[in-house]
Structure formats: C-alpha cells, structure tokens
C-alpha positions in Angstrom: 117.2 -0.3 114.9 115.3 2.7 115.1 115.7 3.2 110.9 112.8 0.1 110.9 110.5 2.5 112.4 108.4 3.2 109.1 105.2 4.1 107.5 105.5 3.7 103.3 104.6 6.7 101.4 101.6 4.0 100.0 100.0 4.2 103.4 96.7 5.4 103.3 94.9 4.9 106.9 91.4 5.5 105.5 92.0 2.2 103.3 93.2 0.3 106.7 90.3 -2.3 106.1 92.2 -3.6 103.4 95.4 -4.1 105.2 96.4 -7.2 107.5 97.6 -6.5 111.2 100.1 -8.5 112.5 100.9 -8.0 116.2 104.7 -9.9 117.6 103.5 -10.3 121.6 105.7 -11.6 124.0 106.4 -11.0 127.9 109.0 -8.7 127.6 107.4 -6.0 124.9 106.1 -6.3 121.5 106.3 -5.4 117.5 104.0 -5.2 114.8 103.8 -5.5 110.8 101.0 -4.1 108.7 100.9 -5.7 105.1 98.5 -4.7 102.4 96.4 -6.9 99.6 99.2 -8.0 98.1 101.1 -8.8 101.4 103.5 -6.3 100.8 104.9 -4.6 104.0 103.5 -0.9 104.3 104.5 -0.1 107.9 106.8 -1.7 111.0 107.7 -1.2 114.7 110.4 -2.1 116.0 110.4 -4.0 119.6 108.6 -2.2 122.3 109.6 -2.8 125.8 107.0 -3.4 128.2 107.9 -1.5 132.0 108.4 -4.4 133.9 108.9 -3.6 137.9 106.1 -6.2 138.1 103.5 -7.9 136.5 101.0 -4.9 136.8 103.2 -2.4 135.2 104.0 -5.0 132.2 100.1 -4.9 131.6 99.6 -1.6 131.7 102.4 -0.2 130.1 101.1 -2.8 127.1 97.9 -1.2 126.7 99.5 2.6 126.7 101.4 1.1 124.3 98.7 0.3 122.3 96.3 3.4 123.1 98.9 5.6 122.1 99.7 4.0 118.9 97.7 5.9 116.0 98.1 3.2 113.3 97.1 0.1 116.2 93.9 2.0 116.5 92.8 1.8 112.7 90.7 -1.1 111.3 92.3 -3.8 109.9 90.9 -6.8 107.4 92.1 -9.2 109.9 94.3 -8.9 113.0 96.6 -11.9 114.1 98.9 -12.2 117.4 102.0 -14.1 117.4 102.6 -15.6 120.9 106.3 -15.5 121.4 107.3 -18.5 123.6 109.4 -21.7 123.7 106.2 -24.0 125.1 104.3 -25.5 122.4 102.9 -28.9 121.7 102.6 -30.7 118.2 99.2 -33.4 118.2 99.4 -35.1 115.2 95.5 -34.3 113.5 94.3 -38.2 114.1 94.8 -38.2 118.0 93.9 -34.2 118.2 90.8 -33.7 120.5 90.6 -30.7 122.9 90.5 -32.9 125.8 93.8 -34.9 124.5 95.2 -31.3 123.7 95.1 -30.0 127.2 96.3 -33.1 128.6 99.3 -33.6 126.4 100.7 -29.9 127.0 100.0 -30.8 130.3 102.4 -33.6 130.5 105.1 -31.4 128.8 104.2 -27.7 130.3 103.0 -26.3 133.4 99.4 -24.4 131.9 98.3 -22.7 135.0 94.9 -21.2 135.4 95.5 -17.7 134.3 96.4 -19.3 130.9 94.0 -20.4 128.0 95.0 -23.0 125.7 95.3 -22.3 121.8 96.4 -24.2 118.6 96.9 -23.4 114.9 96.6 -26.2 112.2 99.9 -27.4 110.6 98.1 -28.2 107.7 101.6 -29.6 105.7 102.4 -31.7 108.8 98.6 -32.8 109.1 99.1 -31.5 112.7 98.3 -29.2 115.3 100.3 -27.1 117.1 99.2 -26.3 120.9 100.2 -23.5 122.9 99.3 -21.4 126.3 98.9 -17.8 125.8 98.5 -15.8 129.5 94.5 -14.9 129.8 96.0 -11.1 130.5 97.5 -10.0 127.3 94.7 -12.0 125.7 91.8 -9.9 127.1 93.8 -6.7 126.4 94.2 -7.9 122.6 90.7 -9.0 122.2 89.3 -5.7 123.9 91.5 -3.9 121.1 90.5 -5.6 118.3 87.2 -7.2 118.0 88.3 -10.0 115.6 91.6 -11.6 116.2 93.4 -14.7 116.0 96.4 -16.3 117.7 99.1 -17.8 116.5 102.3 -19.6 118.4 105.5 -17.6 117.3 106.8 -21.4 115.8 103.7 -21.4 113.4 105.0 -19.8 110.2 108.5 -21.2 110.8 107.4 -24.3 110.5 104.5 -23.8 107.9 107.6 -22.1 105.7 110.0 -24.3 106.3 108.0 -27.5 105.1 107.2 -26.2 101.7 110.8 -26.0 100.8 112.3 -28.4 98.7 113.0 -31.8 101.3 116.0 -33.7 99.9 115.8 -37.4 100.2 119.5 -37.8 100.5 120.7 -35.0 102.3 117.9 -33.3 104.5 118.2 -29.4 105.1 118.3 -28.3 108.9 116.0 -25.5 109.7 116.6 -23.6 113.0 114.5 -20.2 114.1 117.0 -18.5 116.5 115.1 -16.4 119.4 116.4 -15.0 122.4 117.9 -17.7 124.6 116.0 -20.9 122.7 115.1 -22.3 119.3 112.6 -24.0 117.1 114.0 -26.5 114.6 112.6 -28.9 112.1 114.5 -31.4 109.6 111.4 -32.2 107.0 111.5 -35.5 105.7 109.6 -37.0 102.6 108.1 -39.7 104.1 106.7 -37.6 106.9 108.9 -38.6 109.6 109.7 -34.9 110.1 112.0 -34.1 113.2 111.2 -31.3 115.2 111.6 -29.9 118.9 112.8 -27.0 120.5 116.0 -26.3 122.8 117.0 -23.5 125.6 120.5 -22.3 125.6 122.4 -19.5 126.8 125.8 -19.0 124.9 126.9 -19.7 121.2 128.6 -23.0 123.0 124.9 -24.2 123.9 123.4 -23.3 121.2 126.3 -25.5 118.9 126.5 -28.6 120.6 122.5 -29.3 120.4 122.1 -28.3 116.8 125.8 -30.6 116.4 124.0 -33.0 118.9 120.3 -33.3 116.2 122.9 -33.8 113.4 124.8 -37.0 115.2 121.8 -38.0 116.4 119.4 -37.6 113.1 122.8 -39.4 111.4 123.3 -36.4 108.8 126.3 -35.7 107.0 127.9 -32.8 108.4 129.2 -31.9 104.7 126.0 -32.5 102.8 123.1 -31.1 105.1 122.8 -27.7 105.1 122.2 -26.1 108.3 119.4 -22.9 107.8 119.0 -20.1 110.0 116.3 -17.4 111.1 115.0 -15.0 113.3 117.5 -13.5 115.6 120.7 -14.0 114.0 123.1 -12.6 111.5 125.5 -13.8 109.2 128.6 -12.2 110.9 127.4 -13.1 114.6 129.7 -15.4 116.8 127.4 -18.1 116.7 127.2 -18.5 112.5 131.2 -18.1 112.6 131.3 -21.2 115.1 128.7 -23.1 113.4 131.0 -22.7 110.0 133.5 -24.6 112.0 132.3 -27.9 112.2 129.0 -27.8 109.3 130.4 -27.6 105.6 126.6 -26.2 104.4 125.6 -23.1 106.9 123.1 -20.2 105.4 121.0 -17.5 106.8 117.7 -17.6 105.7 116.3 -13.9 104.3 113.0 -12.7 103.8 111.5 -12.8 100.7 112.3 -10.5 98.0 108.1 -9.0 98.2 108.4 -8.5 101.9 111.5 -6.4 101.4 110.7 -3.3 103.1 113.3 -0.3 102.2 116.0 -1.4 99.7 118.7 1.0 101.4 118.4 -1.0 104.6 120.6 -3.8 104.6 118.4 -7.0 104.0 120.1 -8.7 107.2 118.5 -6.2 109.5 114.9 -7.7 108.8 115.6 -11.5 110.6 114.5 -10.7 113.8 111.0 -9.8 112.2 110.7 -13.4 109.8 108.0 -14.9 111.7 106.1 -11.6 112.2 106.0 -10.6 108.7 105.3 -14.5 107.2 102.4 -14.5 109.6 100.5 -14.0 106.7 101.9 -16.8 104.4 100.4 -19.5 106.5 96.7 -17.8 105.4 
C-alpha cells in the first residue's frame, strides 16, 4: 500500500487554509485525507500503526505521529476526525435530548468515564447518530487542531448510502466492511430504514448475518442487490462466497472526483471510502 502515500503536484502548503483535513482515528493507528475547494483529493496516508505494548505507548506514539508529520501541522479550513468503532447509537431527532442520548448508549454500550459522548446529525434519516470517542485521543486532537469536529466512522456510510436511488420493490443492501464488524443499512421509502451493525470473524460470519438481514427483511435473494464498502475487494473470499447464494452482489467505488492517481487500480481506494466522503456529508 505504500504507492497511496502521496502529495499531488497541485499541493501548495501555503494555500492549506483552503483545504479540508480529514483525520481516520481508531485504536490501533490512523490515516488521513486532505481535499481541496473542490473536494478533490490532493494528498493521503496510508494506515499508521500506533506502538501498542500498552495504553501509554499507543498515546504517545499518536502524537509523534502527528508532530512529526509536516502536512498535519499546516492550517486547514476545517479539520474533522472519524472515530473508527463498532459502538454507535441511532436517536431518532423527536426523542433526541442529551440526557436521553447518554442513557440510550448506555443501555446498548458500556461508556466509561474516560469517554465523552458525541453525535452527528443524520439529517436524511431525521436522526442522530451517538457515539463514545475515548477522552485521550480527543485531547491530543483538540490540542493539535484548534477547531475540529468528530464524526463516527458509520456517519458518511450512511449519509451516502441514503441518497441513492431506494427501490420500492426490490431494496438495495448496503454493507461497510471494517476489520472484524460491519455497518449495514437497507433504505426504505417510507422511512422504515433497517439498519445495525454485526461482529464477525471469518467470511462464514460475515455471510450468514448479511444472508440472515435478507431472510429476515424478506428480500429476494435474486432481485436485491447486495453493496459493498470499505475493506473489501472484489476478488476477496468473502465477495466469491457472497456470489454463491445473492444473484445481485457489487462493490461499491469511490466516486469518479475523488479518484486520486488514475494508474492505481481504483479497487485499492475502499479501505479509505468513509475517510475521503467525510466531506460529502458537509
């Protein structure tokens, strides 16, 4: 992966104030994306792994990380972190208070005190959607950069995957592959969207539950296409055992502007989908 390492010849670091940071956090290491006016990508890392002997080293190795990066030292127009995590709670906007928000992710998740509660607004699902991110790497972000906002790593998934075209007969299947869990939605015209998230640990797992949504949901497993994103690629085991049982199944690209360098294969840009629609769900 080390070919995604790149700054575009369009780079200009003196004009940083009119690019958009986007910063992929999670806690195992982290990425970044910067994207200028017209959201076009101008520079990417790839995944940086934290030292992790113990929770000490994670921290600090994080914020070498950071000091030692010349373009994460730059200003930016705006700054956003994506939380990478499989907790999250959606509050529908009518019952969304931040007193009902602590106690609903309560119910579901353990937030513990080093942890501070944040949500992003689902605006297309008239929803919020509520999330922990460790008090730790927030301080070390917000000492970094004086203005920035958070975002759960599910946000843009979900804020891209509800503008899509819902079919009333037939409803698409999106799923947002990450390392050992996934996000997945079914949008529905009414507004009766499904969505949740499941923890798996081989291609087996990961089948049966999306197989599982479609028995239970009552789709047709030759009608509804199944949609896939983040860490997966069209020749991986999991997509070849998927094809086996769903007539309709499609890995999802980025969009043609967000194309970085043409003579890297298109594929090799999944793993960074949320990261570089962060911006989209401005």
């Amino acid at each position: 992966m080390n070919d995604l390492v790149f700054v575009d010849s369009t780079f200009d670091k003196d004009k940083s104030k009119e690019y958009k940071l986007s910063i992929r956090v999670s806690s195992d290491g982290f990425s970044f994306s910067i994207l200028n006016a017209n959201k076009h990508c101008v520079a990417l890392e790839r995944f940086k792994v934290f030292n992790q002997n113990t929770e000490s080293d994670i921290l600090n190795s994080f914020k070498k990380l950071i000091r030692n990066n010349e373009l994460l030292n730059l200003e930016y127009s705006s700054v956003a972190a994506l939380w990478v995590s499989n907790q999250a709670v959606i509050i529908p906007n009518e019952f969304f208070s931040k007193e009902f928000a602590f106690e609903s992710y309560q119910l579901c998740h353990n937030l513990s005190s080093d942890e501070e509660l944040h949500w992003n607004d689902l605006d297309h699902l008239s929803s919020k959607n509520v999330f922990a991110v460790p008090l730790s790497f927030k301080e070390i972000l917000a000492k970094q950069f004086s203005t920035i906002e958070f975002f759960h790593n599910s946000t843009p998934f979900y804020k891209t995957a509800i503008k899509d075209e819902i079919s009333d007969n037939h409803p698409k299947v999106y799923v947002n592959l990450q390392k050992e869990y996934f996000h997945i939605i079914i949008p529905d015209r009414n507004g009766k969207h499904f969505i949740n998230s499941f923890v798996y640990k081989e291609d087996a797992d990961l089948t049966y539950h999306i197989l599982n949504v479609y028995k239970q949901q009552k789709l047709n497993n030759e009608r509804s296409k199944l949609i896939l994103d983040g860490l997966v690629q069209e020749e991986s085991k999991s997509i070849q055992l998927l094809k086996k049982y769903l007539a309709k199944v499609e890995v999802k690209l980025l969009p043609a502007k967000l194309r970085i360098k043409n003579e890297i294969p298109h594929k090799e840009y999944n793993q960074f989908i949320n990261l570089l629609n962060l911006t989209e769900c401005e």
